[in-house]
C-alpha positions in Angstrom: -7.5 14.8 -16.5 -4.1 14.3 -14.6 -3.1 15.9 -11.1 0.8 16.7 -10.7 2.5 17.1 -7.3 4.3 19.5 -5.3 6.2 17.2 -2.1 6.3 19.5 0.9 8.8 19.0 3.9 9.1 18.7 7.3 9.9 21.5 9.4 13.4 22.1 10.4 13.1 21.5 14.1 11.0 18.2 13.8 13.4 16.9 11.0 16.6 17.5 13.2 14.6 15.3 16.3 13.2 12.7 14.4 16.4 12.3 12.0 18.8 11.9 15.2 16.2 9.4 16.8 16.6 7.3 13.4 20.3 7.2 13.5 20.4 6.3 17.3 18.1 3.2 16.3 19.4 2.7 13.7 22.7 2.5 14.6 21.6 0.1 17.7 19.6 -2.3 15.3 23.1 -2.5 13.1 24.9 -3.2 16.0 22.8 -5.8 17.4 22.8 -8.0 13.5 18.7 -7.1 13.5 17.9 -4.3 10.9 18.2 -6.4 7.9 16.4 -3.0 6.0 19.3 -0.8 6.4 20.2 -0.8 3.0 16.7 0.3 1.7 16.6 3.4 3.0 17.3 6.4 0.7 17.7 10.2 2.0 15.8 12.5 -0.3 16.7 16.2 -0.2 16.5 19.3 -2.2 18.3 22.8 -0.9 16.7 23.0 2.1 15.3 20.1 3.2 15.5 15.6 4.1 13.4 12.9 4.1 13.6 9.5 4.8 12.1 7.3 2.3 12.1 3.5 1.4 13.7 2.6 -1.8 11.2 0.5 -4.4 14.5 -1.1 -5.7 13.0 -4.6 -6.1 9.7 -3.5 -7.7 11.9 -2.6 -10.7 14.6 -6.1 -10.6 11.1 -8.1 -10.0 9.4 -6.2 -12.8 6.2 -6.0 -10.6 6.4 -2.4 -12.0 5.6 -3.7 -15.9 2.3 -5.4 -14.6 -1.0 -4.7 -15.9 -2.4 -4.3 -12.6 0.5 -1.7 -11.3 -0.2 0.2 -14.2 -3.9 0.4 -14.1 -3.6 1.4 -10.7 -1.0 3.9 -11.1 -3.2 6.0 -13.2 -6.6 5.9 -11.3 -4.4 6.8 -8.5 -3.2 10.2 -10.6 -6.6 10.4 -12.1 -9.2 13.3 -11.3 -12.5 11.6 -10.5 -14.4 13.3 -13.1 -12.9 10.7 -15.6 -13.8 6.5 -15.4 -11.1 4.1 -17.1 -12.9 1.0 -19.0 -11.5 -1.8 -18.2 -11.2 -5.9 -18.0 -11.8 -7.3 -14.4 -9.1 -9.8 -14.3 -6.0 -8.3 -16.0 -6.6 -4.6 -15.5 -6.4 -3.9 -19.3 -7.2 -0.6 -20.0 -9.5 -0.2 -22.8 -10.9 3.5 -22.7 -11.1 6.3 -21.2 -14.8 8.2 -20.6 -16.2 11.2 -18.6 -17.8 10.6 -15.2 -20.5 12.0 -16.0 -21.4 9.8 -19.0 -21.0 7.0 -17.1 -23.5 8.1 -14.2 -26.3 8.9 -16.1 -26.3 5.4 -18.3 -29.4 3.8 -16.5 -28.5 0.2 -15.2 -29.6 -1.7 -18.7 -27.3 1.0 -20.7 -24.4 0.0 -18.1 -25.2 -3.5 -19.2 -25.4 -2.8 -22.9 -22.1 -0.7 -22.7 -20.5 -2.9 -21.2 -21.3 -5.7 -23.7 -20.5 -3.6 -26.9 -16.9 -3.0 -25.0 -16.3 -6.7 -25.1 -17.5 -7.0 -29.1 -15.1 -3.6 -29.8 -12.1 -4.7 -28.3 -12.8 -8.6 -28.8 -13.0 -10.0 -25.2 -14.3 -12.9 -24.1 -17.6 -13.4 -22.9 -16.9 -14.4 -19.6 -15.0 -12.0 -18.7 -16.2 -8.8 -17.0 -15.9 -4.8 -17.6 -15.5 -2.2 -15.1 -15.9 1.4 -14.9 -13.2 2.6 -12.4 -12.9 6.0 -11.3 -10.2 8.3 -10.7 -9.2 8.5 -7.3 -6.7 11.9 -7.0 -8.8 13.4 -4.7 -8.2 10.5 -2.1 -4.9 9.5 -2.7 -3.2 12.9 -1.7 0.5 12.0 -2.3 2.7 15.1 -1.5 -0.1 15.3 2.0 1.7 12.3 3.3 4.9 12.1 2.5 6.2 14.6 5.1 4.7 11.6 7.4 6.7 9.0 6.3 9.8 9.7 8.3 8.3 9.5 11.5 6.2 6.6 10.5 9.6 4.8 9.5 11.0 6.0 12.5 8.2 4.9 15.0 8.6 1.2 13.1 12.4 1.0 13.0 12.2 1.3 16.9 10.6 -1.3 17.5 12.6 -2.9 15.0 9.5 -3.5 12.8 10.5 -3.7 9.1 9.6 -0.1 8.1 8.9 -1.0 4.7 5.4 -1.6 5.8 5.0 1.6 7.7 5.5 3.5 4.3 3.2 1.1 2.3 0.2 1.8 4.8 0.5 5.4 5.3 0.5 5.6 1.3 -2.7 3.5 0.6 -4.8 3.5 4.0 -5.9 7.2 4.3 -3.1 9.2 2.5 -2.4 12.5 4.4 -6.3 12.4 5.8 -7.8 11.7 9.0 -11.0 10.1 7.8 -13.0 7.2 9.6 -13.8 4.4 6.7 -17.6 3.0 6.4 -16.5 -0.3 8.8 -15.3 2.0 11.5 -11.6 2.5 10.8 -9.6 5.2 11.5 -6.4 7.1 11.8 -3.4 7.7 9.9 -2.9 3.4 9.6 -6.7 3.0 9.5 -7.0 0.8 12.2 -10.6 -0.6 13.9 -11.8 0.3 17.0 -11.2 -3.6 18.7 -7.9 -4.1 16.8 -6.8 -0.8 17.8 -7.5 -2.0 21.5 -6.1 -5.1 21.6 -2.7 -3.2 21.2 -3.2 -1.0 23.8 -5.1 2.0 22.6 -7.8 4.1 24.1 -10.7 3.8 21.5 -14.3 5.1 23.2 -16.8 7.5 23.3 -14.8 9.9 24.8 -11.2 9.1 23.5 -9.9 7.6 19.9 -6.4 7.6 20.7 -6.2 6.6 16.5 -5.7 9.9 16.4 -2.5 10.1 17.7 -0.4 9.7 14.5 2.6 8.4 17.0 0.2 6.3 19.1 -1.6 4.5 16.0 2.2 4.0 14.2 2.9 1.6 17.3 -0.3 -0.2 17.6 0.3 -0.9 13.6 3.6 -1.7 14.1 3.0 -3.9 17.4 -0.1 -5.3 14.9 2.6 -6.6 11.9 4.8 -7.4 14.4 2.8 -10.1 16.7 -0.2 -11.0 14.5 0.5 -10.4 10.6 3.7 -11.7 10.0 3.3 -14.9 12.2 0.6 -15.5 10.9 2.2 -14.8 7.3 4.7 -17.7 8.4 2.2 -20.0 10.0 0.1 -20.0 6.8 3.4 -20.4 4.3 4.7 -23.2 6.3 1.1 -25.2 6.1 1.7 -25.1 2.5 5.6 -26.0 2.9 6.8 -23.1 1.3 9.9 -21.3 2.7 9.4 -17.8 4.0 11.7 -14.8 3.0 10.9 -11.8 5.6 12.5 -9.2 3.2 11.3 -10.9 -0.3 8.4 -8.4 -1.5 5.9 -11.3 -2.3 6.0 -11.8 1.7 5.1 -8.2 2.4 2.8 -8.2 0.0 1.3 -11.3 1.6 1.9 -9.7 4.8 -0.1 -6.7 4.1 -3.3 -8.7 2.6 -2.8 -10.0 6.1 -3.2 -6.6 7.6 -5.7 -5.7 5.7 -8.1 -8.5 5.1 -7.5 -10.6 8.3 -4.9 -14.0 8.3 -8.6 -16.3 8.4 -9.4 -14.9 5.0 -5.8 -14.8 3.3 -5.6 -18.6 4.8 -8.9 -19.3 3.2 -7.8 -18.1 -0.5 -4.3 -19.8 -0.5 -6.2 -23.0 0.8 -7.9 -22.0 -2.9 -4.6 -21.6 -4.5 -2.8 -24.7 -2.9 0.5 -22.9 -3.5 3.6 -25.0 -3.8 6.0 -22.3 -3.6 6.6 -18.4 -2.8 7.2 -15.9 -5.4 5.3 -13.3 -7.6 3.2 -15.9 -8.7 1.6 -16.6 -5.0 0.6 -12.7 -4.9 -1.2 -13.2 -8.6 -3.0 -15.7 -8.1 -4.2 -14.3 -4.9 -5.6 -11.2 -7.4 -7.3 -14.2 -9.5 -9.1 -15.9 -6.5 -11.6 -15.2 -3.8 -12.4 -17.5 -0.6 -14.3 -16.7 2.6 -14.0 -12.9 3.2 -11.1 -12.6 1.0 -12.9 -10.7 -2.5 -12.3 -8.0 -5.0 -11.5 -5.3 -2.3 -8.8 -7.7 -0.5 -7.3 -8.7 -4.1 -6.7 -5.0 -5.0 -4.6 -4.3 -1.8 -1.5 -5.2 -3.0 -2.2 -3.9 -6.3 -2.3 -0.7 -4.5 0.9 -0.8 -3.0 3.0 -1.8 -6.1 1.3 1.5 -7.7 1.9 3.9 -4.7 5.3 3.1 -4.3 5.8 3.4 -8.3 4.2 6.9 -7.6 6.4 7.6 -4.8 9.7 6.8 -6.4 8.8 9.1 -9.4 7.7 11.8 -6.8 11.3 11.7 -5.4 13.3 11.6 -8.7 11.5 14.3 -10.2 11.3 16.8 -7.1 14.4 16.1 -5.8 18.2 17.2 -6.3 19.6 14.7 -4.0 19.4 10.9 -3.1 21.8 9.3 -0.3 21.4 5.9 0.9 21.4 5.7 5.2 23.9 4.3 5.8 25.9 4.4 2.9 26.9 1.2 1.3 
């Protein structure tokens, strides 16, 4: 059972505020040699309204879009969760498709024994293992957040913080929700209650400045900008391998950083004993697990190829108009 999407827009007042801060920055950053992400941003617009998105331009040249993984993802994202997508642990090979409900009331042998007749009917190895994945349209709630991504690219270009990643997080963390995740995080960037703290927001009993959408967009931002990506490069260069800020295998990396800590992405390319940085690097990271870094920290950038996939069609399907800012 599929979900389609209506994309809503901001209101006229906001856009005109936040649209004129962009162009001020933006037009600063250009003139000072620093916004090297200029030329990624694409103006979406239909009769009435704009938005300001991030363009997914090298997801397509890369062909990160054709990978197993990106696909699987892509459809549990679109997915209602009253259906369950069989399917091979390691590649994300989609082998059937089955009611919730079927699944759920299989006692734990009939899991077991299911999941062993799936390996004899569609001739997979025997160490490899099956899940049962869920659809997830209820939490990924698409045309809920993109009206945020604007400001969120806005709050990061000013600090002159590669946006990219502002629009990545706000479409995976807690998509157009305010909800607090089981290890405490929160917010619009799903940030915890010490990290959030340690770049200068209020998090206590009385206060959870997370809130704040503008408040936790510059803790993240402050976040990627002093601790993920340095510690992106400090881990590269360890392994000798040249860094490329605006190469999507370092953003990727980047956000695993973000996400599962720079200790535990260290840990797993210690594993991987890289020798050089490409697509390769970010699939072997999907293949490996080391220290805290496991299946939940390997799907993260899975995540991100798929939203973005989801996001681009979003925008070409809804929308009459696409201008790149500036033009090139």
């Amino acid at each position: 059972m599929q979900t389609s999407y209506n994309i809503p827009y901001l209101s006229n007042m906001k856009m005109i505020f936040l649209s004129i801060a962009l162009m001020l920055s933006a037009n600063t950053l250009l003139s000072q040699g620093l916004a090297s992400w200029e030329d990624e941003k694409l103006w979406v617009a239909d009769q009435n309204q704009a938005n300001l998105i991030i363009e997914s331009e090298q997801i397509y040249e890369q062909r990160w879009d054709v990978l197993p993984q990106a696909k699987f993802w892509k459809r549990i994202m679109k997915l209602s969760s009253d259906s369950c997508l069989i399917n091979v642990a390691s590649s994300r090979q989609i082998l059937e498709s089955i009611p919730s409900q079927k699944w759920t009331r299989l006692s734990k042998s009939e899991k077991l024994n299911f999941r062993q007749e799936m390996k004899l009917k569609h001739h997979i190895a025997e160490n490899e293992s099956i899940y049962v994945t869920s659809g997830k349209s209820d939490f990924y709630k698409f045309e809920e957040v993109y009206p945020t991504l604007l400001e969120g690219i806005t709050v990061f270009d000013e600090m002159c913080v590669d946006p990219w990643y502002a629009q990545a997080i706000l479409l995976i963390e807690s998509p157009g929700q305010l909800k607090k995740s089981v290890a405490g995080a929160y917010g619009a960037f799903q940030l915890m209650p010490g990290v959030a703290r340690a770049q200068g927001l209020i998090v206590n009993k009385g206060t959870d400045e997370r809130k704040d959408f503008e408040k936790s967009a510059t803790a993240a931002a402050k976040l990627i900008q002093n601790i993920c990506v340095p510690h992106a490069k400090k881990i590269l260069l360890s392994h000798e391998i040249e860094v490329e800020e605006k190469e999507l295998w370092f953003r990727f990396l980047v956000l695993h950083i973000y996400h599962a800590g720079a200790g535990n992405v260290a840990a797993v390319l210690n594993q991987i004993k890289p020798s050089e940085g490409n697509q390769g690097l970010i699939k072997s990271m999907w293949q490996n697990k080391a220290a805290g870094f496991g299946n939940c920290s390997q799907n993260y950038s899975q995540l991100a190829i798929a939203s973005q996939l989801i996001l681009h069609d979003l925008v070409y399907s809804n929308c009459k108009t696409t201008t790149c800012y500036p033009s090139r």
